[in-house]
C-alpha positions as CSV (number, residue, x, y, z in Angstrom):
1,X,0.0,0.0,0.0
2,X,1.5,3.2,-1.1
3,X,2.1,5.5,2.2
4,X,0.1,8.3,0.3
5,X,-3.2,6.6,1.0
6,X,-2.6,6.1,4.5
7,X,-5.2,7.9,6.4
8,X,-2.6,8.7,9.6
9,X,-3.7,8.2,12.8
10,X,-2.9,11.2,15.2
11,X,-1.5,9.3,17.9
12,X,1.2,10.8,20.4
13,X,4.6,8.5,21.0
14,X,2.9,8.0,24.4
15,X,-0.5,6.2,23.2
16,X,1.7,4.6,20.6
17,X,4.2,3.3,23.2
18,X,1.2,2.1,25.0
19,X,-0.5,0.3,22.3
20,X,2.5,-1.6,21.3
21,X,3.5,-2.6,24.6
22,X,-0.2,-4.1,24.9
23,X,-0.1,-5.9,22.2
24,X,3.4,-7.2,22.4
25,X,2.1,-9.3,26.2
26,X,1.6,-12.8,25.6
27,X,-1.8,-12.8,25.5
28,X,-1.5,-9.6,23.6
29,X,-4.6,-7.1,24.6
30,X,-6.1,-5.3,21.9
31,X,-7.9,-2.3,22.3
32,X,-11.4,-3.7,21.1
33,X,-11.0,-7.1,23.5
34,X,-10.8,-9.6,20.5
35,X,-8.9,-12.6,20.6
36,X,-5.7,-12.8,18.5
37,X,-7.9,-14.6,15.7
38,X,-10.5,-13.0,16.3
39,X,-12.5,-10.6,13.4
40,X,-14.7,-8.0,13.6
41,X,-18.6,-9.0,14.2
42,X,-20.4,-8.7,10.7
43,X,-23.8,-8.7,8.9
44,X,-23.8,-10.6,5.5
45,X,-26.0,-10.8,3.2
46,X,-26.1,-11.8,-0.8
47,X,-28.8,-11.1,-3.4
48,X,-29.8,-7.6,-2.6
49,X,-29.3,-5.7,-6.0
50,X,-31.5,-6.1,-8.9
51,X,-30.6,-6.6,-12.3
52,X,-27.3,-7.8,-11.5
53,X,-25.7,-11.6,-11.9
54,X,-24.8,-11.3,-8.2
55,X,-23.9,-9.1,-5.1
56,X,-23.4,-8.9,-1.9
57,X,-23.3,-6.5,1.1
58,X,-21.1,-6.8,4.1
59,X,-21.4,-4.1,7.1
60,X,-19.1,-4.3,10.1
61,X,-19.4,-3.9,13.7
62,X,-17.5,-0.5,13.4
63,X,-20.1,0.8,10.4
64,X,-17.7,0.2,7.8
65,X,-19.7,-1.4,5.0
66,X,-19.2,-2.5,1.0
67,X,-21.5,-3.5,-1.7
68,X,-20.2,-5.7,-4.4
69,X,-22.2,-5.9,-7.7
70,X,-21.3,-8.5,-9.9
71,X,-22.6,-8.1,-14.1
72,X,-21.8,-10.6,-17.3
73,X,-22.1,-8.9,-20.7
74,X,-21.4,-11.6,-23.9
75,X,-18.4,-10.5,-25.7
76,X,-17.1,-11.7,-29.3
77,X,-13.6,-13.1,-28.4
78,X,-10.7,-12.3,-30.5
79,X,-9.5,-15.0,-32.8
80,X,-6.5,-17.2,-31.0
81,X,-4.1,-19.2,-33.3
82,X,-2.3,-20.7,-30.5
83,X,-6.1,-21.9,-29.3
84,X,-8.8,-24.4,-31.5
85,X,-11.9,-26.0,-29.9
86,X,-14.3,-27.4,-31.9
87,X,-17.5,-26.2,-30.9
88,X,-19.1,-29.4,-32.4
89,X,-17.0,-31.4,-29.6
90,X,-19.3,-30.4,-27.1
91,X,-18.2,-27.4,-24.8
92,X,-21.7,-26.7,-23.2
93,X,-22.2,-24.7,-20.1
94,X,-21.0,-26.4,-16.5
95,X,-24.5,-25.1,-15.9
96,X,-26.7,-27.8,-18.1
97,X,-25.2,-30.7,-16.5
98,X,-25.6,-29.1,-13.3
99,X,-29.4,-28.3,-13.1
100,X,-29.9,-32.1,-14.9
101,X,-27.9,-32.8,-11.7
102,X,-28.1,-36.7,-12.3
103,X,-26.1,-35.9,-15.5
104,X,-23.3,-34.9,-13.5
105,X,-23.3,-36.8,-11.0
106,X,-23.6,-40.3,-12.5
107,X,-22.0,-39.9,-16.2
108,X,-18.8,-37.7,-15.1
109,X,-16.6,-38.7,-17.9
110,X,-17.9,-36.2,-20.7
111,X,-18.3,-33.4,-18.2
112,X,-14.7,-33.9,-16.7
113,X,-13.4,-33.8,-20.9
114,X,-15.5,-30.5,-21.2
115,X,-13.9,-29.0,-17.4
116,X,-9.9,-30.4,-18.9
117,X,-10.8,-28.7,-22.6
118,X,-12.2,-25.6,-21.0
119,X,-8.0,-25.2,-18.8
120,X,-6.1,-22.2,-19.5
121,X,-8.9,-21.1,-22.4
122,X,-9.8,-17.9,-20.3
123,X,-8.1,-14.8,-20.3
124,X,-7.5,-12.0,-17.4
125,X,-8.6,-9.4,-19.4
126,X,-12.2,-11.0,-19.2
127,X,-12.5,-10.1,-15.2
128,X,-12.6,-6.3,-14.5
129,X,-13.0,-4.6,-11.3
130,X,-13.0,-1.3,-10.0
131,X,-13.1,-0.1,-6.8
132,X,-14.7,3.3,-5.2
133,X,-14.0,4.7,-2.2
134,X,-15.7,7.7,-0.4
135,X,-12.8,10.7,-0.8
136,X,-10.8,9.3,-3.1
137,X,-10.6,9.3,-7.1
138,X,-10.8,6.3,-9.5
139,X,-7.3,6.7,-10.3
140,X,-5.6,7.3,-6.6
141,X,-3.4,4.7,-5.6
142,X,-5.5,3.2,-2.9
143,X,-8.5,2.2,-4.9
144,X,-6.4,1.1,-7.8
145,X,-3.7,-0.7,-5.1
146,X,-6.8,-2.8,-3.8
147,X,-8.4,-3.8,-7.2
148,X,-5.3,-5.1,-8.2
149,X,-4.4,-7.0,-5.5
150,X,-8.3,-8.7,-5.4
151,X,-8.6,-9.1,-9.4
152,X,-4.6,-10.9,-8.6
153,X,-6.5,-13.2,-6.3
154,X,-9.5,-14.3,-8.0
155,X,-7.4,-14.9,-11.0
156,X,-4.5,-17.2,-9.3
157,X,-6.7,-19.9,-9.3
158,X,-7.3,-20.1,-13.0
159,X,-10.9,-21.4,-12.7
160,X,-12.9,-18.0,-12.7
161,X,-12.0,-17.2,-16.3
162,X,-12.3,-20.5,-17.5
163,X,-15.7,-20.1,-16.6
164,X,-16.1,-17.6,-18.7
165,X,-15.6,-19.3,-21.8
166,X,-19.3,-19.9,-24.2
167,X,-17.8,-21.1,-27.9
168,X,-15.3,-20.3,-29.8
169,X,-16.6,-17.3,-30.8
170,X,-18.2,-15.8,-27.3
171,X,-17.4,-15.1,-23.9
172,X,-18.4,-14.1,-21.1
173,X,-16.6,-10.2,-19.4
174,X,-17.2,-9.8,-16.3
175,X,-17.3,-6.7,-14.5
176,X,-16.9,-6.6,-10.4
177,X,-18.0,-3.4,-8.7
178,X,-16.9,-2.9,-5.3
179,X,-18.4,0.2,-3.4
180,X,-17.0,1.2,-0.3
181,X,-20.0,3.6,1.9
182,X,-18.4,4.5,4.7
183,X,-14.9,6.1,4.7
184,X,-12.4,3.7,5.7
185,X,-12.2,3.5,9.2
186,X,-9.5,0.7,8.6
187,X,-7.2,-1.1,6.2
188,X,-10.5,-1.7,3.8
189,X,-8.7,-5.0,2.1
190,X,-10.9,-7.9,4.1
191,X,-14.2,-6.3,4.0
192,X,-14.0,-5.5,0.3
193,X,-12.8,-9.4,-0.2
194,X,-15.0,-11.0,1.8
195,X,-17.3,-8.8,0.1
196,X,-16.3,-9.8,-3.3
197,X,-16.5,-13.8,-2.1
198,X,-20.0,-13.8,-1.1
199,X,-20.8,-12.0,-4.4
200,X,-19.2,-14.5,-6.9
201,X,-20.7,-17.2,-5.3
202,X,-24.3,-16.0,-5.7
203,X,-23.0,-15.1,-9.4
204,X,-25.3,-16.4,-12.0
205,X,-24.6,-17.0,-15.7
206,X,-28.0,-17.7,-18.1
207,X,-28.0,-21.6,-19.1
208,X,-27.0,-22.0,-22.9
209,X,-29.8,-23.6,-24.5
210,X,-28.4,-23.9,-28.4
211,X,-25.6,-25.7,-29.8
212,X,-22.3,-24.8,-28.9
213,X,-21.4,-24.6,-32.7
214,X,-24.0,-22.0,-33.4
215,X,-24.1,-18.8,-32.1
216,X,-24.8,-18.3,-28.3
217,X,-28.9,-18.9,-27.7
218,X,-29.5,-18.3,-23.6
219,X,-32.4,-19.5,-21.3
220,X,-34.9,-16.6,-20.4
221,X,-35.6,-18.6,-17.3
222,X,-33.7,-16.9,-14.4
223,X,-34.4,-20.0,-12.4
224,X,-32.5,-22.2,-14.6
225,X,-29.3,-19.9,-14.6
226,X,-26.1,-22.1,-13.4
227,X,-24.0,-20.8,-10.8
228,X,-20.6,-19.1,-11.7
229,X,-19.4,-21.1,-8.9
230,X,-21.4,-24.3,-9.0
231,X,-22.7,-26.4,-6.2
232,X,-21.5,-30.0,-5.5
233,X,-24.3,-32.7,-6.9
234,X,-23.0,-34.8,-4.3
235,X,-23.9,-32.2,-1.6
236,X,-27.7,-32.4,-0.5
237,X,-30.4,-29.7,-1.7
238,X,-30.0,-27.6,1.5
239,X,-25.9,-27.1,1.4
240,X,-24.0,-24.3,-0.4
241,X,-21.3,-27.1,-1.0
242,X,-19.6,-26.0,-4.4
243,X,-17.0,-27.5,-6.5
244,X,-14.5,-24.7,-6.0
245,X,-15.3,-21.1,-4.2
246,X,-13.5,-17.6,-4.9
247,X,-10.5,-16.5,-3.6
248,X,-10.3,-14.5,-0.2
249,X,-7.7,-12.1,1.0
250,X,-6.8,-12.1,4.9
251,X,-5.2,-9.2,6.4
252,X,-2.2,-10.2,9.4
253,X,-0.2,-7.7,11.4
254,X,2.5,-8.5,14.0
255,X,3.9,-6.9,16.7
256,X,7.0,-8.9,17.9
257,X,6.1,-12.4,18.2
258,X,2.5,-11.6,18.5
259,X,0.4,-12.0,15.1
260,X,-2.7,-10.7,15.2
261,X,-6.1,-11.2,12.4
262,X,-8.2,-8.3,10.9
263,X,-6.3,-5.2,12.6
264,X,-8.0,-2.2,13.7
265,X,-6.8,1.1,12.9
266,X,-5.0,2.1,15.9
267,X,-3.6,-1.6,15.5
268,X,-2.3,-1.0,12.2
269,X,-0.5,2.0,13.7
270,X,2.1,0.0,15.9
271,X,2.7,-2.5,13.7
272,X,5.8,-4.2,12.7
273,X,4.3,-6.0,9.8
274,X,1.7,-6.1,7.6
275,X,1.3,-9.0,5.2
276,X,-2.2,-9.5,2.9
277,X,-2.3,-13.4,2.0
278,X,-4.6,-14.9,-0.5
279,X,-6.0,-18.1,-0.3
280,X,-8.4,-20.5,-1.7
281,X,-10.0,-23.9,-1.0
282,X,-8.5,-26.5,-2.6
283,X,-11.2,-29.1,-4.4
284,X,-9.1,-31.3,-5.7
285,X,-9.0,-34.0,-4.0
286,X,-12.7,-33.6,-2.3
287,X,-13.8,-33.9,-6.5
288,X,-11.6,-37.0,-6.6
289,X,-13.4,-38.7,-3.8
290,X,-16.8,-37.6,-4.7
291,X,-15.9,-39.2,-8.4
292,X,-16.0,-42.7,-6.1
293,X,-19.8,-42.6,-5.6
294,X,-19.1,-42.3,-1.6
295,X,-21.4,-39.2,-1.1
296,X,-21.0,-39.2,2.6
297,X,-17.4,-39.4,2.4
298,X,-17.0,-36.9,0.1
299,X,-19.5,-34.4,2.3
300,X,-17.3,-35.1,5.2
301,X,-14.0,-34.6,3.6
302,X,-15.4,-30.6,2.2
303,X,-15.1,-29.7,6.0
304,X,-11.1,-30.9,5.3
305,X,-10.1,-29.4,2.8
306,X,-7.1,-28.5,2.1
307,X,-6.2,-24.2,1.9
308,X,-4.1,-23.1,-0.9
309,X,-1.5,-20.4,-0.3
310,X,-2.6,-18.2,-3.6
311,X,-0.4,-15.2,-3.0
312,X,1.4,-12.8,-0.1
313,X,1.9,-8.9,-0.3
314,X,3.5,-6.6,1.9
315,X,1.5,-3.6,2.8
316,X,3.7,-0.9,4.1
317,X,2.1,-0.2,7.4
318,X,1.8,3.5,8.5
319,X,3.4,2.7,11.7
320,X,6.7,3.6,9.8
321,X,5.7,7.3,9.6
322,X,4.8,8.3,13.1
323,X,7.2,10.1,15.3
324,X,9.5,8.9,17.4
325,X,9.4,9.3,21.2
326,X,12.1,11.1,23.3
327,X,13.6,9.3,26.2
328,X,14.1,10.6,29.8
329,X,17.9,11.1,29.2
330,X,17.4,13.1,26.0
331,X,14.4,15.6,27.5
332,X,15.4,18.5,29.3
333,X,12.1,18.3,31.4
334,X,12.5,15.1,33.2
335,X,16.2,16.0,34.0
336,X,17.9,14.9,31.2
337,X,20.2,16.7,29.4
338,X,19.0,17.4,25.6
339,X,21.6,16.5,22.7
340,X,23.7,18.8,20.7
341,X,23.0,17.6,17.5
342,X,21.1,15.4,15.7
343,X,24.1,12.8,15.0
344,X,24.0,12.6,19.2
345,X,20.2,12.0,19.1
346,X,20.6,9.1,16.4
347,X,23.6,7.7,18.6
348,X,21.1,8.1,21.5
349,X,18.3,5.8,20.0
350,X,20.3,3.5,18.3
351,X,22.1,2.5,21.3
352,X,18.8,1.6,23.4
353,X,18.3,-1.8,23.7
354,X,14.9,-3.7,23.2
355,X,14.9,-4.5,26.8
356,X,15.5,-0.6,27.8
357,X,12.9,0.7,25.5
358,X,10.7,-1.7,27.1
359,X,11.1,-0.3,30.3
360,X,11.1,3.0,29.6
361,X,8.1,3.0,27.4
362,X,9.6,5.0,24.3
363,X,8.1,4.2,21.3
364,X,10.4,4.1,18.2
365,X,8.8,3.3,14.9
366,X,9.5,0.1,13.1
367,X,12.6,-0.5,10.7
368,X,13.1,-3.4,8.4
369,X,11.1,-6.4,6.9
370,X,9.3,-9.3,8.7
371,X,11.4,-12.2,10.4
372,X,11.5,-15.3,8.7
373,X,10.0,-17.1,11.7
374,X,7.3,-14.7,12.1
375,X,6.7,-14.8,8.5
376,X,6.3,-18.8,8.5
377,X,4.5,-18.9,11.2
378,X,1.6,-16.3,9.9
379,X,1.2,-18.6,6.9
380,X,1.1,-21.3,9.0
381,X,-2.0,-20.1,11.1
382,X,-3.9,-19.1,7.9
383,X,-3.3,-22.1,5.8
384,X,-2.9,-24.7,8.4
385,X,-5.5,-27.4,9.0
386,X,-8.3,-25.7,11.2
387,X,-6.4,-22.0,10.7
388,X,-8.0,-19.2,10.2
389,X,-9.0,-19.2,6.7
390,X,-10.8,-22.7,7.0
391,X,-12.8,-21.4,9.4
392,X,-13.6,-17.6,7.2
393,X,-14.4,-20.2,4.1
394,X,-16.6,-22.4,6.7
395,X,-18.8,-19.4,7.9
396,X,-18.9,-17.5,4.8
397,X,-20.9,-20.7,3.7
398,X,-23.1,-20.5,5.8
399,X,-24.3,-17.2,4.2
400,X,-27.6,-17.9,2.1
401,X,-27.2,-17.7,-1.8
């Protein structure tokens, strides 16, 4: 994140000091009483814009809240040499077998040739997403910062636009809008990425009715539409069990050896660290198992699957720019005597020691990257069987689509 679209935090070296120093105990204590792993309550809900293919609205406990709109417009795809499908072969839309539901379940051979001929068809240039954000312009370097890191995510995976392919001829482009209402109280990335998840998955594409050799003929039915990210035939009527979900992007801070989920604002300002990690489910091996005809296995093993580690970025946290505080033996008021120069004052703070500044409650601002420990262990607790991304992915299904 570039500094520029920090939104500083007026804090004096004295509240900074403090909030570091209570964050850095073992348990830390964070100002809002969460637990480490702990996010922000939320109210979720998808479905609530009309005439779109899907959206979704997320509103935190603080009042920060994001819409996401999700729209498919058919596009006539640019002729590609290095790419030849025969239409007459049969690539018909994921969404036909999936409403005949018997279809997919019981003759999986032709739908997995369609799924392996439909691989690395897509392009990026078919997903496009902006993102707004109250006092800022389109082309500031937050908004564009976080739609390129999402539209990064989503398209890691290389399933989304995939998806998108109709014929040789057609595709789908779809267009992701992301509105932020409320000025950014914090660090916006989770809430517009969770709100972007919930969208995608209640993403609807029209069901292809005519041949995939002719040119594209679409179900007026909206009821028969197929899911961009379809449900699991093996999963009962009632689940939102899907054959592979969206990418989401988890915010982690650390302060020392403490790493802490979804920082606040005045979190964010003490930090040492910030990482953003993407990560998806990986459906591999549940689609492998649910290929066996063992339904209640395969149900079972979707609350095991595997997390895939998608992509890490550093965000530069604004701790970096707030000032440093003076220590007792460098302020004339508390008895000290006050340096000549500034090359004293340096020679003054450099020589404290961690333990000292402990003690002494001076804050200095963070220098340097992330530890290599630290670093594996916050991939670790996101990734890791029952971390905290299983258990975002876990309740974010629970939302209704």
């Amino acid at each position: 994140m570039p500094p520029a679209a920090v939104q500083q935090l007026l804090l004096s070296p004295a509240e900074l000091s403090y909030l570091h120093s209570s964050l850095f105990l073992q348990p830390p204590i964070r100002p809002d009483g969460r637990t480490p792993t702990q996010f922000r309550p939320l109210v979720a809900e998808s479905d609530i814009l009309p005439n779109t293919n899907g959206s979704a609205r997320i509103c935190f406990a603080d009042g920060t809240e994001a819409i996401v709109g999700v729209k498919a417009e058919m596009e006539k795809s640019a002729w590609r040499p290095d790419i030849e499908i025969s239409g007459a072969e049969g690539l018909v839309d994921e969404g036909d077998d999936e409403d005949g539901g018997d279809e997919e379940g019981g003759g999986g051979g032709n739908s997995g040739e369609r799924q392996k001929r439909r691989q690395g068809i897509g392009q990026n240039s078919w997903v496009e997403m902006s993102v707004e954000i109250p006092g800022y312009r389109d082309d500031d370097a937050m908004p564009v910062f976080l739609a390129a890191m999402l539209t990064e995510a989503l398209l890691a995976t290389g399933t989304l636009k995939d998806r998108l392919w109709i014929n040789d001829r057609f595709h789908w482009k779809l267009y992701i809008d992301i509105l932020l209402l409320s000025p950014p109280l914090s660090y916006p990335l989770p809430l517009l990425s969770l709100t972007t998840h919930l969208a995608l998955l209640s993403a609807r594409l029209p069901a292809l009715v005519s041949s995939p050799a002719d040119d594209p003929l679409f179900n007026d039915d909206w009821e028969a539409a197929s899911y961009l990210y379809p449900r699991s035939s093996s999963s009962s009527p009632n689940s939102n069990t899907r054959t592979d979900y969206p990418s989401i992007t988890l915010l982690v801070m650390s302060v020392g050896a403490t790493i802490v989920f979804d920082p606040s604002r005045e979190e964010l300002a003490v930090a040492d660290a910030v990482l953003a990690i993407s990560v998806s489910r990986d459906t591999s091996s549940s689609t492998s198992i649910a290929g066996g005809g063992d339904t209640q296995k395969a149900h079972h093993h979707h609350h095991q699957q595997p997390v895939r580690l998608l992509a890490i970025r550093s965000v530069d946290p604004p701790s970096r720019l707030t000032p440093p505080g003076v220590p007792d033996r460098m302020n004339a008021a508390t008895g000290g005597s006050a340096p000549v120069g500034s090359r004293e004052a340096l020679a003054v703070r450099e020589g404290m020691e961690e333990g000292e500044e402990g003690g002494t409650g001076v804050w200095r601002p963070p220098r340097g990257g992330v530890k290599r420990d630290v670093l594996a262990r916050m991939i670790k607790m996101v990734v890791g069987r029952g971390g905290v991304a299983e258990e975002v992915f876990d309740a974010l299904e629970k939302v209704e689509t």
